[in-house]
C-alpha positions as CSV (number, residue, x, y, z in Angstrom):
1,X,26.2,117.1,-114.5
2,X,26.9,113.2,-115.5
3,X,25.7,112.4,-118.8
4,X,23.3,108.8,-118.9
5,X,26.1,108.1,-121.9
6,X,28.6,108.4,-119.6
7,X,27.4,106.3,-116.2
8,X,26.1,103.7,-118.9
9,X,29.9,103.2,-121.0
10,X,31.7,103.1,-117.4
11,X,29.3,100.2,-116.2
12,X,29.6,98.5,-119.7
13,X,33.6,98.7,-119.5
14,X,33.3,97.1,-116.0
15,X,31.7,94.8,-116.7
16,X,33.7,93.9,-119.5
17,X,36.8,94.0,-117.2
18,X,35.2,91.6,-114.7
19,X,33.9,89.2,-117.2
20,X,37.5,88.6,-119.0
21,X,39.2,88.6,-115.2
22,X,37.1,85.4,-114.2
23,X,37.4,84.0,-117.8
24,X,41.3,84.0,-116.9
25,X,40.9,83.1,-113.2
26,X,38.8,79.9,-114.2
27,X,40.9,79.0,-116.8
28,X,44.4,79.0,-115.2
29,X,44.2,75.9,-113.5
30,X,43.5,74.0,-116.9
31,X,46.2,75.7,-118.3
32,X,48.5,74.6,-115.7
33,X,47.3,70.7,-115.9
34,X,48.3,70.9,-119.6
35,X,51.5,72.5,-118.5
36,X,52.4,69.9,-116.1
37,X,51.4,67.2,-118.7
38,X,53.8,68.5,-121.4
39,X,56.2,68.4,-118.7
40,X,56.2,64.9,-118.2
41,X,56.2,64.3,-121.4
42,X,59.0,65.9,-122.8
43,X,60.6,63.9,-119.5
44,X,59.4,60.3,-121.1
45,X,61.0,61.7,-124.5
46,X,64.5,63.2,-123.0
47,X,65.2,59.7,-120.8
48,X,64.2,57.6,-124.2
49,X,66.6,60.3,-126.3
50,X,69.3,59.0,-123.7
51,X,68.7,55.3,-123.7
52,X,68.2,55.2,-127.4
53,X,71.1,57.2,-128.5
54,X,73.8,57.4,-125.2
55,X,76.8,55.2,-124.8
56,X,76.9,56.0,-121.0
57,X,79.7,56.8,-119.4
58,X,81.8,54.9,-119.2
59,X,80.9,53.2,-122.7
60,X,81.6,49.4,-121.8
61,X,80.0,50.5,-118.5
62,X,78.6,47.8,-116.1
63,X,77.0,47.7,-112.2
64,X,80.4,48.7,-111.1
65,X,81.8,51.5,-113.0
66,X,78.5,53.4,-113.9
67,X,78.6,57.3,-114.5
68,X,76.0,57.9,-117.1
69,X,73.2,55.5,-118.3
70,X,72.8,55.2,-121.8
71,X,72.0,51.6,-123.9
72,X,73.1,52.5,-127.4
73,X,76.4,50.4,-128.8
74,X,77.2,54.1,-130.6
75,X,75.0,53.8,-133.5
76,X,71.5,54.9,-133.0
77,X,68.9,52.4,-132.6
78,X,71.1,49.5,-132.0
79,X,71.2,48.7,-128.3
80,X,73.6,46.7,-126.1
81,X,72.6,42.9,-125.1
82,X,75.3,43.3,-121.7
83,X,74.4,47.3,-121.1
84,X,70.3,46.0,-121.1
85,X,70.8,43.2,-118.8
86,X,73.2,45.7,-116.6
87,X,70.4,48.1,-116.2
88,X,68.2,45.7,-115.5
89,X,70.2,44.0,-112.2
90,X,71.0,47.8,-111.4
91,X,67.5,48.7,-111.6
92,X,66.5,45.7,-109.3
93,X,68.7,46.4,-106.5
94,X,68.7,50.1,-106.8
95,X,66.2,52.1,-108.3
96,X,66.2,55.1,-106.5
97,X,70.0,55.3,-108.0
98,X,68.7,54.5,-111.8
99,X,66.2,57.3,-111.5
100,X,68.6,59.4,-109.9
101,X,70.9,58.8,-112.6
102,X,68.1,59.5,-115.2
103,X,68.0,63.1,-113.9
104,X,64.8,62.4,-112.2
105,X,65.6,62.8,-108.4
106,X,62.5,62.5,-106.3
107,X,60.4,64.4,-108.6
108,X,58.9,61.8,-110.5
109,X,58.9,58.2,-110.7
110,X,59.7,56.5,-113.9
111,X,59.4,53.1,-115.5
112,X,61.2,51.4,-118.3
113,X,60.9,48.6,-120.5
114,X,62.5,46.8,-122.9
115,X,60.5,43.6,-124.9
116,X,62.0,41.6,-128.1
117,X,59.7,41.3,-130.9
118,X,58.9,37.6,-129.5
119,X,57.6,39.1,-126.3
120,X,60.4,37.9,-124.2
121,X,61.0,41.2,-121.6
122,X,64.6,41.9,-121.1
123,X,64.1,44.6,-118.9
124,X,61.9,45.6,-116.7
125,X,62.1,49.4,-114.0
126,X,59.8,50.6,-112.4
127,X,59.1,52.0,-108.7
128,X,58.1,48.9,-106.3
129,X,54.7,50.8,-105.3
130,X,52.8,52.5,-107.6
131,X,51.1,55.7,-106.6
132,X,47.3,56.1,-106.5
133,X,45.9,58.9,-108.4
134,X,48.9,59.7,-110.6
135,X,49.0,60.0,-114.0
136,X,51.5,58.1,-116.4
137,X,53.0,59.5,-119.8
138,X,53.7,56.5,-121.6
139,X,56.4,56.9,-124.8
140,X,57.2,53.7,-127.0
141,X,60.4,53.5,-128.8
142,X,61.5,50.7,-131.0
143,X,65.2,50.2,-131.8
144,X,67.5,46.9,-132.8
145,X,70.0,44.4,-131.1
146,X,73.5,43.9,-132.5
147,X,72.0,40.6,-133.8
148,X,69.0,42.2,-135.5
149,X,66.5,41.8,-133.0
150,X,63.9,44.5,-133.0
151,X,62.8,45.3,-129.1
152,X,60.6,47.8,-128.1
153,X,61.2,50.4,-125.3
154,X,59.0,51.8,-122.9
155,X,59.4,54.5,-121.2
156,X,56.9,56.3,-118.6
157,X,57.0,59.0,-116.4
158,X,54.5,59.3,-113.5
């Protein structure tokens, strides 16, 4: 014979079960949003890392001899005036190369901006159509010219 004990711990640890299975099936989804979201921002921090601190490849590189992007003269924080306004014309004729370049591909769509401390921008990338519904990680840098300017970077991933 079942004991009442018995029938009555097996329904408790059911239950139990079930209850912490749909805790964990509602909560995935959540967990996954903040996943993605971490994702894109360690993106927005890894393609600042390389602007802010890169030479590029090759390091006087220009529109015509570009293998890797990078902005930085070789010590960190100070960026190149020509290397800025190269990215800038590359960026204008050929985005989907600059993102390429970026390690981006066609996962995400990126955008990247560079402003003096007067406001003046000096360059401007991003995608020509913005998507609807996307979020943006946004991640502000600041850094120097080789004549002391300070400028500001902007980078965001969406």
């Amino acid at each position: 014979m079942i004991d009442v004990e018995f029938i009555l711990s097996v329904v408790l640890f059911f239950s139990t079960i079930t209850f912490v299975s749909f805790m964990i099936i509602l909560n995935v989804p959540i967990f996954h949003n903040e996943a993605v979201n971490e994702d894109i921002r360690a993106r927005a921090y890894e393609i600042s890392q390389m602007l802010l601190f890169d030479e590029g490849y090759p390091k006087n590189w220009d529109i015509t001899n570009i293998k890797t992007i990078g902005l930085s003269t070789g010590d960190n924080y100070v960026l190149s005036d020509g290397k800025i306004a190269s990215l800038d014309a590359l960026c204008s004729s050929n985005y989907t190369f600059v993102k390429g370049m970026l390690g981006q591909g066609f996962r995400n769509e990126i955008r990247i901006s560079i402003t003096d401390s007067n406001g003046a921008d000096l360059l401007s990338c991003m995608p020509k159509s913005r998507g609807s519904g996307r979020s943006e990680f946004m991640i502000s840098r600041f850094a120097t010219l080789p004549d002391k300017r300070i400028v500001r970077v902007d980078v965001g991933v969406l």
